[in-house]
N, C-alpha and C positions, 0 to 999 in steps of 0.2 A: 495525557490528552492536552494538558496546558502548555505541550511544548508543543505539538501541532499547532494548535488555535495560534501561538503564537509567529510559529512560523510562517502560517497564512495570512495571519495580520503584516507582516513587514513584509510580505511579498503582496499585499494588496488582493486577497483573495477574501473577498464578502463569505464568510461562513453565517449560516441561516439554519436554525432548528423547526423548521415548519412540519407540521403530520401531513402525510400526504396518502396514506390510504394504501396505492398503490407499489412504490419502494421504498427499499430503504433508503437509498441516496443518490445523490446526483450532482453533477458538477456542470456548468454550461458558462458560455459569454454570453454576453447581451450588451449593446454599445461599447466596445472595447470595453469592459469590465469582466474580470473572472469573479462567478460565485459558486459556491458548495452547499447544498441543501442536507441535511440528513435530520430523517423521523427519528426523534428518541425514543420513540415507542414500540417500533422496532429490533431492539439489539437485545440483546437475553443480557448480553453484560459490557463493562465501560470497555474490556480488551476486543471486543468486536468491535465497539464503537471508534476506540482507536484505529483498528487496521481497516476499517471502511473509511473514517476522514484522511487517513496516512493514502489509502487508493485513489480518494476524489482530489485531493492535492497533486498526485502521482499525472492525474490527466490534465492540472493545470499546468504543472513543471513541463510535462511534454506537447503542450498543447495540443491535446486529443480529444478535445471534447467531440462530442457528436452527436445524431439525432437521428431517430429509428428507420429514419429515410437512406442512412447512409449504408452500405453493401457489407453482406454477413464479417465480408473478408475484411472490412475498414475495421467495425468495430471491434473484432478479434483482433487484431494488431493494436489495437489503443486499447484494449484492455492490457493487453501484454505490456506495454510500456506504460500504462499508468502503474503496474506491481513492479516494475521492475524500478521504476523512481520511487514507489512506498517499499521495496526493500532497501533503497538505498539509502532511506531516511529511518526506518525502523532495524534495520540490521545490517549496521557499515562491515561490508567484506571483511574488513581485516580482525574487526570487533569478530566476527562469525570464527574467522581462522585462527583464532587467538581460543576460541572455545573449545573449537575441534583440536588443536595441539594438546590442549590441557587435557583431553580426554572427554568431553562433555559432545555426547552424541546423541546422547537421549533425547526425542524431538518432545517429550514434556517440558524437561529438563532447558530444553533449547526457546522456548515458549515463553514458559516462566524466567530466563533470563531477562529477554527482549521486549518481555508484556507485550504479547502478540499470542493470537492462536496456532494450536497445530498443524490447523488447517495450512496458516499463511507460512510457516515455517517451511512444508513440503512445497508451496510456489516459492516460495525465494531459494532454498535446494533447487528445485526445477530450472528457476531462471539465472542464477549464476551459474551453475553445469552447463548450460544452455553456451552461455557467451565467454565459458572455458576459466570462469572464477575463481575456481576449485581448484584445478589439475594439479596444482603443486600441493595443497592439503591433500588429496584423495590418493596420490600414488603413497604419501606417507604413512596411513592410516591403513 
């Protein structure tokens, strides 16, 4: 987590712990400034809390933020590219292929390397395959 928070600080991204009731997080401008909100109260544990702050950075790197006004189809694409910059910050391509060569496929296994969830393991699988990240690890394997 301390390498997030810090990477946010030297990119100038206001991270903010506020309870908010209704999400878990959030990320918005407001006066040319980027900030990231996230309820601690929220997350069952710190490796969720990590790949939710590692997402809401994801939308400031790709400047995606957005507001419930904007169309199904917006916010679906900027979800997509905010995970696709928190895989690139939680799980560098070649670090992932370096793990697949060794043998290590198990998505526990692949989790627990990264301190990241399962969950986020099968979207970063998803979105490197996606934009052909893989092809050279997966015909070897």
């Amino acid at each position: 987590m301390d390498d997030l928070l810090k990477y946010a600080d030297n990119n100038d991204y206001q991270v903010l712990f506020h309870k908010t009731n209704e999400i878990r997080s959030f990320s918005m401008e407001l006066q040319q400034k980027l900030y990231i909100n996230l309820d601690e109260t929220q997350f069952e544990s710190e490796i969720e809390k990590r790949v939710c702050l590692a997402h809401e950075i994801g939308h400031c790197i790709s400047g995606t933020t957005y507001t419930l006004n904007h169309s199904k189809l917006y916010r679906g694409s900027a979800e997509y590219k905010a995970d696709y910059r928190a895989a690139q910050l939680l799980v560098p391509i070649e670090k992932l292929k370096e793990c697949i060569s060794k043998g290590i496929i198990e998505k526990y296994i692949i989790a627990e390397f990264f301190g990241i969830t399962e969950e986020f393991v099968d979207r970063v699988l998803y979105i490197y395959s996606n934009k052909g990240l893989l092809m050279d690890i997966t015909q070897s394997v």
